[in-house]
MDTraj code that builds the backbone (N, CA, C; nanometers):
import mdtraj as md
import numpy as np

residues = "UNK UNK UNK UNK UNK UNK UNK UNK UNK UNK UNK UNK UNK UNK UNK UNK UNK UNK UNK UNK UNK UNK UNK UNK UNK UNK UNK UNK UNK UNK UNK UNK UNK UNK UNK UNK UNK UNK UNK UNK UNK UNK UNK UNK UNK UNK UNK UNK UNK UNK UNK UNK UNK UNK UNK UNK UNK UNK UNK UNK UNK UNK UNK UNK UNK UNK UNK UNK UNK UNK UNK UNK UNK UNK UNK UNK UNK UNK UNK UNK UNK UNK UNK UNK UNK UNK UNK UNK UNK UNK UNK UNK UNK UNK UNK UNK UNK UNK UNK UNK UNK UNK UNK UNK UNK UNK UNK UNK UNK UNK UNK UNK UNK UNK UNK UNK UNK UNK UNK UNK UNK UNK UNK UNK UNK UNK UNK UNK UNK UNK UNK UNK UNK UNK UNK UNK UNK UNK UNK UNK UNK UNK UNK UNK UNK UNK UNK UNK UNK UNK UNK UNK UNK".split()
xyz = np.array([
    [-4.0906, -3.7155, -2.3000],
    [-4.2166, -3.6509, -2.2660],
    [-4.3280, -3.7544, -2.2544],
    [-4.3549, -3.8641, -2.3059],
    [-4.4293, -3.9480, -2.3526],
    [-4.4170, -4.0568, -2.1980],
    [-4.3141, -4.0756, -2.1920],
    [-4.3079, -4.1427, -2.0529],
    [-4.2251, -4.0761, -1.9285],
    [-4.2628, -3.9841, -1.8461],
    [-4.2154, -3.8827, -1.7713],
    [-4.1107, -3.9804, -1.6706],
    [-4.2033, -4.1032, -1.6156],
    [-4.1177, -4.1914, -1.5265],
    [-3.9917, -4.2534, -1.5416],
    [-3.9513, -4.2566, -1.6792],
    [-3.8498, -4.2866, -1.7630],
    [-3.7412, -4.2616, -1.6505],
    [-3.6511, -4.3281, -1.6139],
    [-3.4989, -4.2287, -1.5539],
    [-3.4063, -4.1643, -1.6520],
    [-3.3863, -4.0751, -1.6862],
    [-3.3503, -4.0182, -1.7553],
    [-3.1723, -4.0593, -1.7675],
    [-3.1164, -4.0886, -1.6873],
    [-2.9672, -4.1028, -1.6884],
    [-2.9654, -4.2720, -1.7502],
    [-3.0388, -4.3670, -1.7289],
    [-3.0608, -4.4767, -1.7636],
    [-3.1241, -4.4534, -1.9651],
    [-3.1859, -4.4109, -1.9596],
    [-3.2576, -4.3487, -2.0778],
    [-3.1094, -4.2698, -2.2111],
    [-3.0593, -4.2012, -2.1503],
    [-2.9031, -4.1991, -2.2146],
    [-2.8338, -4.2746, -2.2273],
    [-2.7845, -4.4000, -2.1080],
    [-2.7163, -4.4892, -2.1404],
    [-2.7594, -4.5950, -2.2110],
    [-2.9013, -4.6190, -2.2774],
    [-2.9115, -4.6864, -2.3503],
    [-2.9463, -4.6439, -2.4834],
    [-3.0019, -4.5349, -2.4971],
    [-2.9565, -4.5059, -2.6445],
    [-2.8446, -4.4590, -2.6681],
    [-2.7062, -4.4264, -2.5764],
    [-2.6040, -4.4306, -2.6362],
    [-2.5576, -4.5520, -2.6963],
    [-2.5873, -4.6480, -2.6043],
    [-2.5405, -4.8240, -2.6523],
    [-2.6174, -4.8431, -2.7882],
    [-2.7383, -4.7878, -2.7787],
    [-2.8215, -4.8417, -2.9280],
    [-2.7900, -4.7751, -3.0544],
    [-2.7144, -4.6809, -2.9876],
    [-2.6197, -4.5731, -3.1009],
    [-2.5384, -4.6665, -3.1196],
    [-2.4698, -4.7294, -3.0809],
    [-2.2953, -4.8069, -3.0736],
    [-2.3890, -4.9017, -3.1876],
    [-2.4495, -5.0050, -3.1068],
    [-2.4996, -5.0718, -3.1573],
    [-2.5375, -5.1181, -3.3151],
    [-2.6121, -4.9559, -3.3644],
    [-2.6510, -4.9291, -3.5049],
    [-2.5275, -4.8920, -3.5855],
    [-2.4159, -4.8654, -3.5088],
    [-2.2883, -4.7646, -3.5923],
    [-2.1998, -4.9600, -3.6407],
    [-2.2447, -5.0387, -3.5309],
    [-2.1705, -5.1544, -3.5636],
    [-2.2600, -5.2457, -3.6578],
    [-2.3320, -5.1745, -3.7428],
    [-2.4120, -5.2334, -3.7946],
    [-2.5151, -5.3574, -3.7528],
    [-2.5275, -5.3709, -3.6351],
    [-2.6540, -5.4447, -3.5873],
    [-2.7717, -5.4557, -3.6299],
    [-2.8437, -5.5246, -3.6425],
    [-2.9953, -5.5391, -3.7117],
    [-3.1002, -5.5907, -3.6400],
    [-3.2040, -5.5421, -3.6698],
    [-3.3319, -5.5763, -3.6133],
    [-3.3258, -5.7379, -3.6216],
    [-3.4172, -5.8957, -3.5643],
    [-3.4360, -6.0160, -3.5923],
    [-3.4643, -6.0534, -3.7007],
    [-3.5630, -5.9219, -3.7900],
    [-3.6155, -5.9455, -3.8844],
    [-3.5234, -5.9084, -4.0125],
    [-3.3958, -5.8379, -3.9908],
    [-3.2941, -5.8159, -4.0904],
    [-3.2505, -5.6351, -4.1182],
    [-3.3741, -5.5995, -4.0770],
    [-3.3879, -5.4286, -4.1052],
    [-3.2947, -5.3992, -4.0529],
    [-3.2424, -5.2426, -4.0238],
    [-3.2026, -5.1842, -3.9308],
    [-3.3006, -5.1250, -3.8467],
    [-3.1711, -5.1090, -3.6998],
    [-3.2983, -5.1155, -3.5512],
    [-3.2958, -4.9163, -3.6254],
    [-3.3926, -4.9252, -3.4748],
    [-3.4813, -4.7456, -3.5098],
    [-3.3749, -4.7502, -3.3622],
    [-3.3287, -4.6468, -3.3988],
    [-3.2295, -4.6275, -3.2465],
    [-3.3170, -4.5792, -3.1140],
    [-3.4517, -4.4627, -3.1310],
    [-3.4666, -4.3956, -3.0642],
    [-3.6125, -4.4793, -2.9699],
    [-3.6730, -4.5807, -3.0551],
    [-3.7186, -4.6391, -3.0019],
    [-3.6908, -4.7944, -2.9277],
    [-3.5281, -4.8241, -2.9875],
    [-3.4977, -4.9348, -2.9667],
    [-3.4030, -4.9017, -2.8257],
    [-3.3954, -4.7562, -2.7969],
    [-3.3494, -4.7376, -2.6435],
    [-3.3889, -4.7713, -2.5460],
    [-3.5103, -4.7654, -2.5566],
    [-3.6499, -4.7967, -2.4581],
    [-3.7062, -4.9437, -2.4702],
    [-3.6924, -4.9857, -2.5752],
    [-3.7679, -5.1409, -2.5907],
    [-3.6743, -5.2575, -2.6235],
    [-3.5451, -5.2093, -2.6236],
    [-3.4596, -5.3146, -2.6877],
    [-3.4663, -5.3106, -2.8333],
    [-3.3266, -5.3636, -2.9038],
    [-3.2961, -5.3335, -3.0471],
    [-3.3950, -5.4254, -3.1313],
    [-3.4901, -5.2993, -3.1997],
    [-3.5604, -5.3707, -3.3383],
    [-3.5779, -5.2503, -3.4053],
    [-3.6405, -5.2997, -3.5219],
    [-3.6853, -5.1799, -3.5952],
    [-3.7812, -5.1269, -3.5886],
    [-3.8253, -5.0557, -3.6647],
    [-3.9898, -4.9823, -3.6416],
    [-4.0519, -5.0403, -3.6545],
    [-4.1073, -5.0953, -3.7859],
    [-4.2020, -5.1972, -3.8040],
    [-4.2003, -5.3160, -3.6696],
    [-4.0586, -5.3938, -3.6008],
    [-4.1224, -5.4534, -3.5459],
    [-4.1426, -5.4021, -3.3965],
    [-4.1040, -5.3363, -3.3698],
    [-4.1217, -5.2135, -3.2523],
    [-4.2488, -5.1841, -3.2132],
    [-4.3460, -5.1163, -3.3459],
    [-4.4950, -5.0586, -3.3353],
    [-4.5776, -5.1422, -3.3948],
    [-4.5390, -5.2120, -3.4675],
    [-4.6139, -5.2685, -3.5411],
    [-4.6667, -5.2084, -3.6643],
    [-4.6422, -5.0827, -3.6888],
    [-4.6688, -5.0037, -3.8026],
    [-4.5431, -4.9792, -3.9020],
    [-4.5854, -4.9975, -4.0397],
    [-4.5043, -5.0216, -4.1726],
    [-4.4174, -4.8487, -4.1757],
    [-4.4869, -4.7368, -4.1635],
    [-4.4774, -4.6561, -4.2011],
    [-4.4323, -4.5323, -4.0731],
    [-4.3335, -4.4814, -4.0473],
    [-4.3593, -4.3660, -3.9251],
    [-4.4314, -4.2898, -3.9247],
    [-4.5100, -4.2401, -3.8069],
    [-4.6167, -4.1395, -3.8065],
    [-4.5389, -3.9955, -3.7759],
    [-4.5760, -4.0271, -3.6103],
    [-4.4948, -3.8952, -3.5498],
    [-4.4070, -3.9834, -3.4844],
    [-4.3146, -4.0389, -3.5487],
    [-4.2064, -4.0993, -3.4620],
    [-4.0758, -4.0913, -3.5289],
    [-3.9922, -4.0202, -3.4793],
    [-3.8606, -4.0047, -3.5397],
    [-3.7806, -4.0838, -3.4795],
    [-3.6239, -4.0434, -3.5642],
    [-3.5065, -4.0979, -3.5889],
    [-3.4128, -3.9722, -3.5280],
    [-3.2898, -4.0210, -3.5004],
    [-3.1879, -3.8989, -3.4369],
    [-3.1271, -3.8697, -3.5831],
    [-3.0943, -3.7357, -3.5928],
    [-3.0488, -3.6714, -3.6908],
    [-2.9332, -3.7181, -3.7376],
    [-2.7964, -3.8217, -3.6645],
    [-2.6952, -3.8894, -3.6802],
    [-2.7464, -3.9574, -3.7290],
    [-2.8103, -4.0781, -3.6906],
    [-2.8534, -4.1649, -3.7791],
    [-2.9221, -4.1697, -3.9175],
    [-2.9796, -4.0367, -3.9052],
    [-3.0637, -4.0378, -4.0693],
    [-2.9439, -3.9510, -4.1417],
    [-2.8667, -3.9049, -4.0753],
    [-2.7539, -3.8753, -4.1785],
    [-2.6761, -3.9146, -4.2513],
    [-2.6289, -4.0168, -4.1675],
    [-2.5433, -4.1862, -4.2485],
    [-2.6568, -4.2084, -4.3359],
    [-2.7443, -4.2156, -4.3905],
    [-2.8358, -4.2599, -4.5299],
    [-2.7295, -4.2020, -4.6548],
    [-2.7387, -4.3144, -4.7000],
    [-2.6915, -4.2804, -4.8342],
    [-2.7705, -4.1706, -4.9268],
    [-2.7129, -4.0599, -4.9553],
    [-2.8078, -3.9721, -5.0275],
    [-2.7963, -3.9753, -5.1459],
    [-2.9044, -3.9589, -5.2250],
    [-2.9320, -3.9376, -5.3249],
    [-2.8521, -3.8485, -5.4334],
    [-2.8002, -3.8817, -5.5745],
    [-2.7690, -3.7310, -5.6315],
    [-2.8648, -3.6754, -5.6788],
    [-2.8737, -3.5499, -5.7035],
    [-2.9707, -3.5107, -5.8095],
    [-2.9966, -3.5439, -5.9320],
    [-2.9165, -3.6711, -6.0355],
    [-2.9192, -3.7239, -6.1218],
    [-3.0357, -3.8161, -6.0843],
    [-3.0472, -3.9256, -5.9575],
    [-3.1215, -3.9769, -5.9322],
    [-3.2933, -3.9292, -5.9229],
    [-3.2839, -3.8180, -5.8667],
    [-3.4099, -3.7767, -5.8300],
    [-3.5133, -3.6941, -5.8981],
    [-3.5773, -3.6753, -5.9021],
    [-3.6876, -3.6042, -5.9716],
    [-3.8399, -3.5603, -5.8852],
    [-3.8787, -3.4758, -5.9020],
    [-4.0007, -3.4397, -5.8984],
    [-4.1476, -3.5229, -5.9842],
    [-4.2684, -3.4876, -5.9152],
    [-4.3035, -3.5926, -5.9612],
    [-4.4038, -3.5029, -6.1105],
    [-4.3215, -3.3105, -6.1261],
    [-4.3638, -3.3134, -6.2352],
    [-4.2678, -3.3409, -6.3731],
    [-4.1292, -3.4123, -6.3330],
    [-3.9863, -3.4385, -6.3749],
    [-4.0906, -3.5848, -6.4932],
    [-4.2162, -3.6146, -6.4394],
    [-4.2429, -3.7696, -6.5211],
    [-4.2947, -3.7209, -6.6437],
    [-4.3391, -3.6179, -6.6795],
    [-4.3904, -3.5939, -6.7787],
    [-4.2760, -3.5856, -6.9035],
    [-4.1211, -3.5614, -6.8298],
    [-4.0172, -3.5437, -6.9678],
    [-3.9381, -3.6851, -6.9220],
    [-3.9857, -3.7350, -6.8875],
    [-3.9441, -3.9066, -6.8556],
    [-3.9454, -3.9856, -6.9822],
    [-3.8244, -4.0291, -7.0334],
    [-3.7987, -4.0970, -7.1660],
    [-3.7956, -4.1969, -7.1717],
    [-3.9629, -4.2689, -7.1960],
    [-4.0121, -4.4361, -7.2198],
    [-4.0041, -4.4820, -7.3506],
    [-3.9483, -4.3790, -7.4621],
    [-3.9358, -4.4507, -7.5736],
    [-3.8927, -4.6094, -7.6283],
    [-3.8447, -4.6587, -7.5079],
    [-3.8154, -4.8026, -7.4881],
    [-3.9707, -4.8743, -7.5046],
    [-4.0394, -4.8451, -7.4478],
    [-4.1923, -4.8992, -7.4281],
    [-4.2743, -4.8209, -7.4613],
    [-4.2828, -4.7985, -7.6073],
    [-4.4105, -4.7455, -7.6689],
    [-4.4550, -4.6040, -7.6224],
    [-4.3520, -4.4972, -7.6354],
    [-4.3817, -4.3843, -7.5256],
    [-4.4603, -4.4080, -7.4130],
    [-4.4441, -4.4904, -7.3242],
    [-4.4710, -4.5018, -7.1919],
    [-4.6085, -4.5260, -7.1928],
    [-4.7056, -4.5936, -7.2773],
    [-4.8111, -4.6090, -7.2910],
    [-4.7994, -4.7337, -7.2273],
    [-4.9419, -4.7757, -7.1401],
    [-4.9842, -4.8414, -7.0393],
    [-5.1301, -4.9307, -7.0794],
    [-5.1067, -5.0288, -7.1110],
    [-5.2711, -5.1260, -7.1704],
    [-5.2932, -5.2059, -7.1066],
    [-5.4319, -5.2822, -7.0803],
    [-5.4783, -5.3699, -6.9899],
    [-5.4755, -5.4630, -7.0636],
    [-5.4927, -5.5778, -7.0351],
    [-5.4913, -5.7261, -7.0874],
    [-5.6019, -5.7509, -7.1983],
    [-5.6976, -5.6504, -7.2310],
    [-5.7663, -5.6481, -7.3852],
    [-5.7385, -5.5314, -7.4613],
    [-5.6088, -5.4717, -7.4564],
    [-5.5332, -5.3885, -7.5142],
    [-5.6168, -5.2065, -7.4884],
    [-5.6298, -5.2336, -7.3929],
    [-5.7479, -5.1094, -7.3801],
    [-5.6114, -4.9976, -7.2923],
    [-5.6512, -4.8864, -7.3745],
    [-5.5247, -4.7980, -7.3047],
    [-5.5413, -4.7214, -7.1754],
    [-5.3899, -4.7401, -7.0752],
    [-5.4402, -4.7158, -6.9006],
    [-5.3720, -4.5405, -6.9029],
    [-5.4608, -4.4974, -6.8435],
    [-5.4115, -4.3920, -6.8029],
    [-5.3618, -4.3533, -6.6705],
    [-5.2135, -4.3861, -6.6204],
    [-5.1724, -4.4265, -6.4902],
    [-5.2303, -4.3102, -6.3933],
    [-5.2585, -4.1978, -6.4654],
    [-5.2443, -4.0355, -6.4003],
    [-5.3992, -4.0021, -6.3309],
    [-5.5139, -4.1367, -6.3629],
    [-5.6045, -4.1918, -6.3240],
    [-5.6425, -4.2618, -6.2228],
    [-5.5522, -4.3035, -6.1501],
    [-5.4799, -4.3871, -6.0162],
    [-5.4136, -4.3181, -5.9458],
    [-5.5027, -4.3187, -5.8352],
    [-5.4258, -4.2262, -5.7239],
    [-5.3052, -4.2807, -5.6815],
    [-5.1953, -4.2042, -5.6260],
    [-5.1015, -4.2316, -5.5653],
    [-5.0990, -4.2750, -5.4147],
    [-5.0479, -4.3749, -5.3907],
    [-5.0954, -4.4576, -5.2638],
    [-4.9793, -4.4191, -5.1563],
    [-5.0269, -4.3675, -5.0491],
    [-4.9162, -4.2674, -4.9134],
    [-4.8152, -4.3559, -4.9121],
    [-4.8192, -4.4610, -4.9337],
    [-4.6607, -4.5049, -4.8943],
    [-4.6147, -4.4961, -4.9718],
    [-4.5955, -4.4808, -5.1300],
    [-4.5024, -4.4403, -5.2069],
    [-4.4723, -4.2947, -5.2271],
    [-4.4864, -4.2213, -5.1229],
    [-4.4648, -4.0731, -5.1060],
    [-4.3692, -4.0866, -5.0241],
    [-4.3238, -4.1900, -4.9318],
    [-4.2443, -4.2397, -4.7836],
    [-4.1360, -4.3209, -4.8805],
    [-4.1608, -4.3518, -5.0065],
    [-3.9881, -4.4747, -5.1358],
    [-3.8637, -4.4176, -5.1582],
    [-3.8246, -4.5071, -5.1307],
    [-3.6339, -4.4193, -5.2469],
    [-3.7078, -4.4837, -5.3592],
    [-3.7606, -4.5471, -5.3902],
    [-3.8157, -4.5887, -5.5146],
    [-3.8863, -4.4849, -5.6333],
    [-4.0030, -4.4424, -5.5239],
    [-4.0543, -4.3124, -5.5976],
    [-3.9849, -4.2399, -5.6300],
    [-3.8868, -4.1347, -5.5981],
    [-3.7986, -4.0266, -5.6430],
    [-3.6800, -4.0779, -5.7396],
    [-3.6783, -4.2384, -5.7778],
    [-3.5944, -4.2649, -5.8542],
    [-3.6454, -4.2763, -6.0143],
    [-3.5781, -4.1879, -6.0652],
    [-3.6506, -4.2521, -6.2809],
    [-3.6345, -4.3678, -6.2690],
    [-3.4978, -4.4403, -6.2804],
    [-3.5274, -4.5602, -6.3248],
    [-3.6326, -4.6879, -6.2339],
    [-3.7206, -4.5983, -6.1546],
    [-3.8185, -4.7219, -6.1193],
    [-3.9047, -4.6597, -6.1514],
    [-3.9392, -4.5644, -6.2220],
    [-4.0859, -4.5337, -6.2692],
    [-4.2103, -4.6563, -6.2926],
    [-4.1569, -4.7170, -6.4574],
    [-4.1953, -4.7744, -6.4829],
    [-4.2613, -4.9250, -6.3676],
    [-4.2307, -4.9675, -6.3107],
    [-4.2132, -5.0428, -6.2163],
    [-4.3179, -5.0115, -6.1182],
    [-4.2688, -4.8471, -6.0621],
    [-4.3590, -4.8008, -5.9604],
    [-4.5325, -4.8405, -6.0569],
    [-4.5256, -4.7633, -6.1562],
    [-4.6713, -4.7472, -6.2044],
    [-4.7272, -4.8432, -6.1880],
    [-4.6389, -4.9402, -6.2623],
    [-4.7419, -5.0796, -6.2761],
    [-4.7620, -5.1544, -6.1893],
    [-4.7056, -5.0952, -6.0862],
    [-4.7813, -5.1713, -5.9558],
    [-4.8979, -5.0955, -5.9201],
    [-4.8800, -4.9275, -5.9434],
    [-4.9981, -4.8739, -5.9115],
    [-5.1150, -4.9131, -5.9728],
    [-5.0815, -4.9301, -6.0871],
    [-5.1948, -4.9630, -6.1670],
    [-5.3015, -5.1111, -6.1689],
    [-5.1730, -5.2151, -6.1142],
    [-5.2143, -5.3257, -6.1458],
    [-5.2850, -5.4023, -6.0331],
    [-5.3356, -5.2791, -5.9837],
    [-5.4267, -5.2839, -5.8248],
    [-5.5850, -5.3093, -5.8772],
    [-5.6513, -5.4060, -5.8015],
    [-5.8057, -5.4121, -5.8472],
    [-5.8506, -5.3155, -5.7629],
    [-5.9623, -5.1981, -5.7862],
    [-6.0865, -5.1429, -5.7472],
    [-6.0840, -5.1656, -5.5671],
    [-6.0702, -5.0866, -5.4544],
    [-6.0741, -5.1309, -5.3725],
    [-5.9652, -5.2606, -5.2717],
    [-5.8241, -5.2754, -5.3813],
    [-5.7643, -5.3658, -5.3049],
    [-5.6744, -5.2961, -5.2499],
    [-5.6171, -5.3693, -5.1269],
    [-5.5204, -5.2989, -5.0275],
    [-5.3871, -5.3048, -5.1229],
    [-5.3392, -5.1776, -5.1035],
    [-5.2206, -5.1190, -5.1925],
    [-5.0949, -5.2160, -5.0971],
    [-5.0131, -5.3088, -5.1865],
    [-4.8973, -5.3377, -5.1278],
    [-4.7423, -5.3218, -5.2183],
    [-4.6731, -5.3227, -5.1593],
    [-4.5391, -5.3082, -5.2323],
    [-4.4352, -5.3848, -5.2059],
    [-4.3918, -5.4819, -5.2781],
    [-4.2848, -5.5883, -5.2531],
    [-4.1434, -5.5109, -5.2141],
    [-4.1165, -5.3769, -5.3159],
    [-4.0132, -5.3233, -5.3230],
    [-4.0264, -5.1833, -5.2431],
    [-4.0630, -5.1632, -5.1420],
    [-4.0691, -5.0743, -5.0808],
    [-3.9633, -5.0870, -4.9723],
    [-3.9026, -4.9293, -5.0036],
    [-3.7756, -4.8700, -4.9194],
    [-3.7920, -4.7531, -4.8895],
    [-3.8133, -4.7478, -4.7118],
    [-3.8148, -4.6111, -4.6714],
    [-3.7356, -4.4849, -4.6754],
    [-3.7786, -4.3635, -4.7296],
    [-3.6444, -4.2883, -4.7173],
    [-3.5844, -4.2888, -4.5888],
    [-3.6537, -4.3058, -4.4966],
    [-3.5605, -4.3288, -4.3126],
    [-3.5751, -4.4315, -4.2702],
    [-3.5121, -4.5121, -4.2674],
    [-3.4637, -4.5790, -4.1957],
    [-3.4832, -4.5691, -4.0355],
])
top = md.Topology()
chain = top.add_chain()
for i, resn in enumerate(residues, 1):
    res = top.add_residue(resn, chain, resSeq=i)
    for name in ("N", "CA", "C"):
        top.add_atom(name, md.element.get_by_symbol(name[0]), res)
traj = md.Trajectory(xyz[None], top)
């Protein structure tokens, strides 16, 4: 719809190939996996290096492909009101202090949109991890994440 001039029979035969392509495990330059549906049209990369954007907006994936994702069990996952019976007894019941022992209240710190987009977020055992990155953000700095993994691919 987006590009009407497209030939459409040409337009199949290459995201079938970019299908082949992704099933043979091929990868973006940068290491990712390619986005099939845009890498039909532009040649094999991934999203990020495709749009230039970290995160998908309105841009999908074919339902084959996001199906091969490894899914989650429900042992893994949780809700994010699942944190409140989250067992930090390892670390001081999950208590959170700043560097002059002053106590953080993580639930004080907004949650930043791309960790709504993590396998990270929905996992317990990265709670801890997640927070303290949330937390350990200054006033106004751009939210980044070393360990960020999209749920799609």
């Amino acid at each position: 719809m987006n590009n009407p001039s497209t030939n459409e029979a040409e337009l199949r035969h290459n995201l079938e190939k970019t299908l082949r392509d992704y099933n043979k495990n091929i990868k973006c330059s940068c290491g990712k996996d390619i986005w099939v549906i845009g890498s039909a049209s532009l040649g094999n990369g991934c999203y990020t290096c495709l749009t230039g954007e970290e995160l998908p907006t309105v841009n999908y994936e074919l339902d084959s492909v996001v199906a091969q994702e490894t899914p989650f069990t429900e042992a893994d996952a949780f809700t994010v009101n699942d944190w409140d019976d989250f067992d930090l007894d390892f670390l001081g019941e999950g208590n959170y202090y700043d560097d002059d022992g002053t106590k953080i209240d993580p639930n004080s710190y907004p949650t930043p949109k791309m960790c709504l987009s993590c396998k990270n977020f929905i996992l317990k055992s990265q709670k801890v991890l997640c927070t303290l990155n949330k937390i350990g953000k200054e006033p106004g700095e751009e939210f980044e994440c070393g360990d960020y993994a999209p749920l799609m691919k």
